[in-house]
C-alpha positions in Angstrom: 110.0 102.6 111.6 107.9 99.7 112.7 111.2 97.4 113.1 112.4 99.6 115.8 109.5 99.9 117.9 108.8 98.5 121.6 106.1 97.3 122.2 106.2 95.9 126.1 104.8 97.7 128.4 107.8 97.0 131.1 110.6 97.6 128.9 108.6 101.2 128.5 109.2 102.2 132.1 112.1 101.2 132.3 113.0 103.8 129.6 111.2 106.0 130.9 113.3 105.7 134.1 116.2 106.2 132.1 115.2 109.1 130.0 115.2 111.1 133.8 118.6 110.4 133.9 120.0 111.3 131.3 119.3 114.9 131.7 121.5 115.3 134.2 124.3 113.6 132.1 126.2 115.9 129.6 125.7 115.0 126.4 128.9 114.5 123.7 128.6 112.4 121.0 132.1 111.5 119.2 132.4 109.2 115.8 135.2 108.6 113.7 133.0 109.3 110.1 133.1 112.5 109.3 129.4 114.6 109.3 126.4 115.8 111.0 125.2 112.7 111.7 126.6 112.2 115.5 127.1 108.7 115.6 128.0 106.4 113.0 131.2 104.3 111.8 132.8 102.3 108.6 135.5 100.2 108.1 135.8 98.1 104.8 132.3 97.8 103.4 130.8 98.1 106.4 129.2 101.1 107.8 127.5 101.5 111.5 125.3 104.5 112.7 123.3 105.0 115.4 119.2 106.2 115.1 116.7 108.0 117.7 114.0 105.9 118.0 110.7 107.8 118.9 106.7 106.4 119.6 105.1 107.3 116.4 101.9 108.8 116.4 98.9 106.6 116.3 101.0 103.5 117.7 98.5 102.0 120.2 101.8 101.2 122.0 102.5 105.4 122.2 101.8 106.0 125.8 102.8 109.2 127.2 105.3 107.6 129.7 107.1 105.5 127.1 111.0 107.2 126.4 112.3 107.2 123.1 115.5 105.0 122.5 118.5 104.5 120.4 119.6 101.6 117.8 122.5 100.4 116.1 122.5 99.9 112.6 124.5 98.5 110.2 124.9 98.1 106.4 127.4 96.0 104.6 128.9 96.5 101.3 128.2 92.4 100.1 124.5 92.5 100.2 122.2 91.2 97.0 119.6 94.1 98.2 120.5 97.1 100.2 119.2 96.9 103.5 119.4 98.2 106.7 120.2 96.2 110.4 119.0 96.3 113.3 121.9 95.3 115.5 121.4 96.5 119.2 119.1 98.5 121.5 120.3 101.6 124.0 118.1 103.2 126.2 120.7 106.1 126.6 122.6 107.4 123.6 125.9 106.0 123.1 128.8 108.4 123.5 131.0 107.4 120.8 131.3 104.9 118.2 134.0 103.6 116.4 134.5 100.7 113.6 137.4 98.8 111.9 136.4 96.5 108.9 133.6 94.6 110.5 134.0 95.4 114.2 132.4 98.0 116.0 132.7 99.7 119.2 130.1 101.7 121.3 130.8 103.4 124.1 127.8 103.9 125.8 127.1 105.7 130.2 125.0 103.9 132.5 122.9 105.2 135.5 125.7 106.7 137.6 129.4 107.3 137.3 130.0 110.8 139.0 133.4 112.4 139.0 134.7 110.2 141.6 133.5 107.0 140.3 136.9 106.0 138.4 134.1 105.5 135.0 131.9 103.1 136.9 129.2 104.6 134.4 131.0 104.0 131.4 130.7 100.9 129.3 132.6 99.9 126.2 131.0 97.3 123.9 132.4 95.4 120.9 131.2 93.1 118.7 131.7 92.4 114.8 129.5 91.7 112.0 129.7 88.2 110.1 127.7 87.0 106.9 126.2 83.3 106.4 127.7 83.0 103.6 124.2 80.7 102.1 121.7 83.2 103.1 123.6 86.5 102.4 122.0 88.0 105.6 124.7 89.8 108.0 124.4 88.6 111.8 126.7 89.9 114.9 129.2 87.6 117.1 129.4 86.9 120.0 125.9 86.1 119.8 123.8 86.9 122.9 126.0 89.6 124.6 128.4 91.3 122.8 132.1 92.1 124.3 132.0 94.6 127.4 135.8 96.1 127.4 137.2 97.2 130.4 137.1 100.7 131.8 139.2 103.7 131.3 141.3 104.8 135.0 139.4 108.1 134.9 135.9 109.4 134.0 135.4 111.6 131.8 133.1 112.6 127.8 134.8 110.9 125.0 136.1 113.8 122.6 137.7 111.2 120.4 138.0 107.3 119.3 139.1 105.7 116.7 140.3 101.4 116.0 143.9 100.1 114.8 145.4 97.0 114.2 141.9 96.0 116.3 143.4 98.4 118.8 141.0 101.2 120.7 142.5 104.7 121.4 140.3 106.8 123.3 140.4 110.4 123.5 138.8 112.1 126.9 137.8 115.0 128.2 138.1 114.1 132.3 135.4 115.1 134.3 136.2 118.3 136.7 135.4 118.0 140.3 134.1 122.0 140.0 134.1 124.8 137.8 137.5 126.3 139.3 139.5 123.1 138.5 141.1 123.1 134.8 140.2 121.5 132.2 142.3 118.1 131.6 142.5 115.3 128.6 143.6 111.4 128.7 144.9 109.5 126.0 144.9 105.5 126.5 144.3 102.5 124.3 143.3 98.8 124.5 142.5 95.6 122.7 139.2 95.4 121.7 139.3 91.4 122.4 141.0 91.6 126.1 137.7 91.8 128.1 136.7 93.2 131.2 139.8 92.7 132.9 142.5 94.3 131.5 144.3 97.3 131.8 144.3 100.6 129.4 147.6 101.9 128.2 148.1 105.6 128.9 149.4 107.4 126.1 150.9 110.7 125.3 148.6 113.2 124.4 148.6 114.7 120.9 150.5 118.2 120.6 147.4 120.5 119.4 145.0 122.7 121.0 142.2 120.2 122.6 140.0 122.8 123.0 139.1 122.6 119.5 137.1 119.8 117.9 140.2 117.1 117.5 139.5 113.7 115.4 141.3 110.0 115.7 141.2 108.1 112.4 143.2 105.2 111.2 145.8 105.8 108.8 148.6 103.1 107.0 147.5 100.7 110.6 148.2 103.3 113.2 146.1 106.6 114.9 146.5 110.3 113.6 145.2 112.8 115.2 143.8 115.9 113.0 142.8 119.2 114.8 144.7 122.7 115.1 148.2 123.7 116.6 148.5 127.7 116.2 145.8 128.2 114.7 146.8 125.7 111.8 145.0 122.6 110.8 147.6 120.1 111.7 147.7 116.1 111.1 150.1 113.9 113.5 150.6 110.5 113.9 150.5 109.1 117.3 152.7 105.9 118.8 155.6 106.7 117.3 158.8 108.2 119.4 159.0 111.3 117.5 155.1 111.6 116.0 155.7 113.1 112.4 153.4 116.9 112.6 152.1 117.6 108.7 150.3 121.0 108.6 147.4 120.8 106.2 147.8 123.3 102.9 145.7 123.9 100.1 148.0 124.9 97.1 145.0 128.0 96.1 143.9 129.1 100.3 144.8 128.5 103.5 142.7 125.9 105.4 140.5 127.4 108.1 140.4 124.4 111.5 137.3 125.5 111.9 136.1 124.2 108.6 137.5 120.7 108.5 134.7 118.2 109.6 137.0 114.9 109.3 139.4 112.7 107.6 139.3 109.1 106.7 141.9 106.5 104.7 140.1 104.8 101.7 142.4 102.9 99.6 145.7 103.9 101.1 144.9 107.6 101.0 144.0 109.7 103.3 140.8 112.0 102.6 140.1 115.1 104.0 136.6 116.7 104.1 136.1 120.3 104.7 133.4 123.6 104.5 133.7 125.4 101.7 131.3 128.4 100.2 131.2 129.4 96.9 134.1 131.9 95.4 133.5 135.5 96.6 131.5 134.8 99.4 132.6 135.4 102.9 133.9 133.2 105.6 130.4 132.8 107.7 129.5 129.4 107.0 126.7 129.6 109.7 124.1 132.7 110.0 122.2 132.5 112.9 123.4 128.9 114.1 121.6 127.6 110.7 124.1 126.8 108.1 124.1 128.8 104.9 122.4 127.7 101.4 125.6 127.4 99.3 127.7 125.6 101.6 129.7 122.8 100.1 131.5 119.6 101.4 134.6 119.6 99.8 137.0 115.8 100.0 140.2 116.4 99.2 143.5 113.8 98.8 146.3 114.2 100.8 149.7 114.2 98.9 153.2 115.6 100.2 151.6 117.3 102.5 149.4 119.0 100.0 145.8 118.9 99.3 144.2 118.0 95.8 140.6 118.6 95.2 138.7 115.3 94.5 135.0 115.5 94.9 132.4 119.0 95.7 129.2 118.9 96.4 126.4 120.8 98.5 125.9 119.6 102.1 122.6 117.5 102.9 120.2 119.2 105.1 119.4 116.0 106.7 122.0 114.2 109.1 125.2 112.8 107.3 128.1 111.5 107.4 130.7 110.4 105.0 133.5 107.7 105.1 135.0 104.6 103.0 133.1 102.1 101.9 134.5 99.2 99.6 136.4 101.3 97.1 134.4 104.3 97.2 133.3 107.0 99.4 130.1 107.2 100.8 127.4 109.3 101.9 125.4 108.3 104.4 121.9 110.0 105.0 119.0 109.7 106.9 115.5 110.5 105.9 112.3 110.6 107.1 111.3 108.6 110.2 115.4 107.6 110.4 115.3 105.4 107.4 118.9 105.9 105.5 119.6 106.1 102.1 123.5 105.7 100.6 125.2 107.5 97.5 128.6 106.7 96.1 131.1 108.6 95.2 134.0 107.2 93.1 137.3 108.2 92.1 137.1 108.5 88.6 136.3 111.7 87.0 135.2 109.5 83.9 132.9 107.8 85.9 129.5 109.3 87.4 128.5 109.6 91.4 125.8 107.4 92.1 122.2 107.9 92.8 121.1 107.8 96.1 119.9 104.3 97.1 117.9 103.9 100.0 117.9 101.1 102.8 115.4 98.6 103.2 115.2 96.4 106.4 116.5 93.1 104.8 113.4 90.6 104.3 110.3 91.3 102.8 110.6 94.8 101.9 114.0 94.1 100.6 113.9 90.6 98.9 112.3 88.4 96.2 109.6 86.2 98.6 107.1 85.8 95.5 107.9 82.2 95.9 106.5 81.8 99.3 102.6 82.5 98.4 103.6 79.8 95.2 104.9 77.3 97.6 102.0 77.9 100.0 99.3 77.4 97.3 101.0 74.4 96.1 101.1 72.9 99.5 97.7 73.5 99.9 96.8 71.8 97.0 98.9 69.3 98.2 96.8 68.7 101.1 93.7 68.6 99.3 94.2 66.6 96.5 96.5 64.2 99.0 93.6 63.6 101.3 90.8 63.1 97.9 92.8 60.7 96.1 94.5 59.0 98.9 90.9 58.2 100.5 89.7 54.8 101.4 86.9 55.4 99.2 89.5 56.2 95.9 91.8 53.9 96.7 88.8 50.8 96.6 87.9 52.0 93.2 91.6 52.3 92.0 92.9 49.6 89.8 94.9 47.5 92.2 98.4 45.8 91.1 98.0 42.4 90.5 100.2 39.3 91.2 100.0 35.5 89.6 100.1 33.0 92.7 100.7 29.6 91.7 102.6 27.9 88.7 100.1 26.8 86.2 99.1 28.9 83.3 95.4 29.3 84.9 96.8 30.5 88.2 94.0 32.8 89.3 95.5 37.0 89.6 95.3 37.9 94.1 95.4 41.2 94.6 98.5 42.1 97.3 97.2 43.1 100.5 99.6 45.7 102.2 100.4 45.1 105.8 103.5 47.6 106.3 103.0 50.5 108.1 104.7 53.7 105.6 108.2 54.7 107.2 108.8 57.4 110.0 109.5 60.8 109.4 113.1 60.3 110.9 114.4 57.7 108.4 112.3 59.7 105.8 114.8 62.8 106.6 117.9 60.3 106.9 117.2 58.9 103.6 116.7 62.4 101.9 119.7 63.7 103.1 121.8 60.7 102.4 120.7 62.1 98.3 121.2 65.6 98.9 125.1 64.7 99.6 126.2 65.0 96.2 124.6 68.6 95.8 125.8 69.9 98.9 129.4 68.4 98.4 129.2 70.5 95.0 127.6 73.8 96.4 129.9 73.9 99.3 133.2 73.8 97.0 132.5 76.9 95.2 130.9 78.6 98.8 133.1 76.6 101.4 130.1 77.5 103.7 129.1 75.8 106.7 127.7 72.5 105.5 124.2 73.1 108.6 124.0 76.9 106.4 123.4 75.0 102.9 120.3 73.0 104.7 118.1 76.3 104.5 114.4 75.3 104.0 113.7 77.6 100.7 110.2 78.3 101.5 111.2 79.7 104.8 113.9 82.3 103.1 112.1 86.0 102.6 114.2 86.3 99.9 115.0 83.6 97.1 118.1 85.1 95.9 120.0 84.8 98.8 119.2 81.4 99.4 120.2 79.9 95.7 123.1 77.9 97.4 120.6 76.0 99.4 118.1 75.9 96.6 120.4 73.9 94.7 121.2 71.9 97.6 117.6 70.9 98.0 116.7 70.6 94.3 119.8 68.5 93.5 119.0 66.1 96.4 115.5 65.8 94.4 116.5 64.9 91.4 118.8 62.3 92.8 115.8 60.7 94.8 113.3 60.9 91.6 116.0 59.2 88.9 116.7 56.6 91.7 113.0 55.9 92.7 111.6 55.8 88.8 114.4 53.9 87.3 115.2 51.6 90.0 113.0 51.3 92.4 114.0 53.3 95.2 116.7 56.2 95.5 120.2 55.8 97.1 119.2 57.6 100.5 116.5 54.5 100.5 118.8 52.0 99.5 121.0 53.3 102.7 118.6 53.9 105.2 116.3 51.0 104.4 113.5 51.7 102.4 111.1 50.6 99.7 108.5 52.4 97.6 105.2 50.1 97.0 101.8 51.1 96.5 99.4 51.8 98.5 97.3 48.5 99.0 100.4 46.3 98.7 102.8 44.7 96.2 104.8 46.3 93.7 104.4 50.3 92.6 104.5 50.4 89.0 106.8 53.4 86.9 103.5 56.0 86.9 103.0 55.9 90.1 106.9 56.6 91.1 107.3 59.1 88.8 104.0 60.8 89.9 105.0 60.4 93.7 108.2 61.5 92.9 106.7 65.3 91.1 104.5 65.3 94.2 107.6 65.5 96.5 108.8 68.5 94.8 106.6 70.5 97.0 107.5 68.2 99.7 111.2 69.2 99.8 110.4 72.8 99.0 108.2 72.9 101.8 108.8 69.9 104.2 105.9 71.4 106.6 103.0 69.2 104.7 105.1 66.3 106.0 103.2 66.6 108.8 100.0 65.1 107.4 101.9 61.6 107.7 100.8 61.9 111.3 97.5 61.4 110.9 97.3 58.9 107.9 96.1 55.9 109.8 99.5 53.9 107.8 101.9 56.9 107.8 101.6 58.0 104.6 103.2 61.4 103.6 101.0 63.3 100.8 102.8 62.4 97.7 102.4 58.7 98.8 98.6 59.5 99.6 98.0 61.3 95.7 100.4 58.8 93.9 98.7 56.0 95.5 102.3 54.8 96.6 104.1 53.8 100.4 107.4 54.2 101.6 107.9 51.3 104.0 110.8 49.3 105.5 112.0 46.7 102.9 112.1 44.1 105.6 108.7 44.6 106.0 108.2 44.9 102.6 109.7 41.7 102.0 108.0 39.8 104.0 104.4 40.6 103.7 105.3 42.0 99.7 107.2 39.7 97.6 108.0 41.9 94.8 109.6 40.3 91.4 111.4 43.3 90.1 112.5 46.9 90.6 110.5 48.0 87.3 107.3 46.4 88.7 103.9 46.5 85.9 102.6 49.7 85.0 98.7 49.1 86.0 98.0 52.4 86.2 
């Protein structure tokens, strides 16, 4: 993927640096989704998962020294277009990951932290996902440097993790001085806003065998713990003063540990996912480390104690995961060159599983941006038919307004002579603002966004239909500023800020050329860039002013070198 490439030389060696390290690190990598994929996350329409990164061949940027790294993406549920996000950068891979609604936490080592460092090498990060609520696009606070939580008393390989109540429990396995010590296991939890300097709460470890694979989920605001006691797959809640211990049955077989990959709560139930093989078959599910060809993921509810089948389907041969999103369950898959693709699974039996969608990195590849060549063409032609018709040469040929000096009925017709300069681009700005009031004031009562969010330039926006909020916004403030300037001479913003519409060579602008200024600025407020012509009019002219033959100047100045009798002014063309 091209959006997850490096391309500086410097940050290369660095990684390379780091990839030497990490072989002497052992690797564990713990999530609290259930799958193959190693790292990933959800909580409430959000999902998190972590990528390898690679040099792809024929990148000029592909040097031999340069060390593949690792990225954090995320995916939320309210998106117009599906799309993937690139949210951070590790040069090592993370640990374990963990997510509740839109925070997430990634545990990640550093260069260092031996037995008896006390976890110097261990670093907890947290940060959560919020959505500008104007654009649609989903960003990640704090912004700069996300939270680094403090560290654990003891070092050790996160076997576990999971978030509550915005609450991190962490389950380790502590690092051994040497072989001949035993093996040990810590417990502790801690706020996931307290910072760097707090303390972790020990906890009491979960009563099951932690030799076998053991999982943390959240489950009605608290931490269970799913893994085996006896030999039995065995759920148990942990905080309380007497943890309530639910062995897992299946009312048609027992349930093999070995075969459960996970358990999540979607919807106030708790789900179950396990290996299954097809009836008649034997218990094998791997042959030769590979898994077999009819293995199935099976999800089943948890009731009394009991499971009920839900949903049975074959196992993706690509890295996966699945876990709650919105309503549903989803599957989470990644393709070629680590681009992920989602399917839905829903709880109805009348209603179909989803096709797979895949996830696009949100802009171009993912939006509607066919208006930003439109806008760009008409800008251009802007330009060019701003600097024809607003020439020196046009404008002597152009008929000029005319205005009767003296009293008598054979007063001779003088041709006003403009002396203003045309308005700076500040009280322009002020004055269009002042008219987009009423739309944003409208727009922000049915989004209650951030009124700076609604000021969106739409020919910037890579994607049109997630910037309709501040479309209207902008078109709204138009058409204010157009019924104001044709009908009565100037538009409220101008009336507030100042401001007077004449034309060109002086005296009154008559209703054509308003109007015909006033189509011109369309492109103007779609793409404010042109503005920038103004600079080098010799009277600071914008280029609707320059192909309606119009000005935008002070009215003080107007009025004083410009006497003009009405707001209608004569239509001379």
């Amino acid at each position: 993927m091209s959006f997850v490439r490096l391309r500086a030389s410097s940050i290369g060696v660095i990684l390379s640096i780091a990839s030497a390290v990490v072989s002497s690190i052992a690797s564990f990598a713990a999530a609290d989704l259930p799958g193959e994929l190693p790292l990933s996350a959800a909580g409430d329409g959000h999902v998190w998962w972590v990528v390898k990164s690679e040099p792809q061949p024929g990148d000029p940027a592909s040097i031999p020294s340069k060390a593949a790294d690792f990225v954090l993406m995320h995916h939320g549920v309210d998106e117009p277009a599906p799309s993937e996000r690139l949210v951070m950068r590790f040069a090592l891979e993370p640990q374990a990951i963990a997510a509740e609604g839109p925070r997430v936490v990634v545990v990640t080592r550093g260069q260092g932290g031996g037995a008896g460092d006390r976890g110097a090498g261990l670093f907890i990060i947290s940060m959560f996902a919020v959505k500008n609520e104007v654009t649609g696009h989903w960003g990640t606070l704090p912004r700069g440097s996300p939270i680094l939580l403090a560290k654990p008393s003891v070092d050790g390989d996160v076997r576990a993790m999971a978030i509550a109540h915005d609450t991190l429990t962490m389950l380790l396995r502590v690092r051994r001085a040497d072989a001949r010590t035993p093996e040990r296991y810590w417990l502790g939890s801690i706020s996931c806003e307290s910072g760097a300097n707090a303390v972790w709460v020990e906890r009491t470890l979960p009563a099951l065998d932690l030799m076998e694979p053991t999982h943390l989920f959240a489950r009605d605001g608290a931490i269970a713990a799913l893994g085996s006691k006896d030999g039995v797959a065995t759920m148990l809640m942990l905080g309380a003063a007497a943890p309530s211990v639910v062995q897992l049955k299946n009312p048609s077989a027992p349930i093999d540990p070995r075969g459960i990959v996970g358990a999540f709560e979607l919807s106030k139930r708790t789900v179950l996912v396990e290996r299954t093989l097809g009836v008649g078959t034997d218990s094998q599910l791997r042959v030769d480390s590979q898994l077999r060809p009819d293995a199935q993921l099976r999800l089943s509810i948890l009731r009394d104690g009991l499971l009920q089948p839900w949903a049975d389907f074959p196992e993706p041969r690509r890295p996966w995961s699945v876990g709650p999103f919105g309503g549903s369950a989803m599957v989470l898959e990644l393709g070629d060159r680590g681009r992920a693709s989602t399917r839905m699974l829903s709880f109805s039996a009348s209603a179909p599983d989803a096709l797979p969608t895949e996830l696009l990195p949100p802009g171009f590849a993912s939006g509607s941006w066919i208006h930003m060549p439109i806008i760009g063409a008409l800008s251009v032609a802007l330009v060019l038919a701003a600097m024809i018709f607003g020439s020196e040469a046009y404008l002597d040929n152009r008929p000029r307004v005319a205005v009767a000096v003296g009293a008598g009925s054979g007063a001779e017709a003088t041709a006003q002579v403009r002396t203003a300069r045309g308005a700076s681009l500040g009280r322009r700005a002020s004055a269009m603002l002042v008219d987009m009031l009423p739309g944003m004031v409208v727009v922000w009562f049915f989004v209650r966004a951030n009124p700076f969010d609604l000021l969106q330039i739409p020919a910037f926006q890579p994607d049109i239909t997630l910037a309709l909020p501040s479309v209207f916004v902008f078109g709204a403030g138009w058409l204010v500023a157009t019924l104001g300037d044709v009908l009565f001479g100037r538009s409220m913003g101008k009336r507030t800020v100042g401001l007077r519409i004449i034309a060109a060579r002086g005296g009154p602008a008559p209703v054509s050329r308003r109007l015909l200024r006033s189509l011109a600025s369309l492109i103007v407020v779609a793409s404010p860039v042109v503005m920038l012509l103004s600079l080098l009019h010799p009277r600071g002219d914008g280029p609707a002013e320059m192909l309606s033959g119009t000005a935008v100047v002070d009215e003080s100045e107007a009025d004083a070198g410009n006497p003009i009798p009405g707001a209608g002014g004569n239509d001379a063309g």
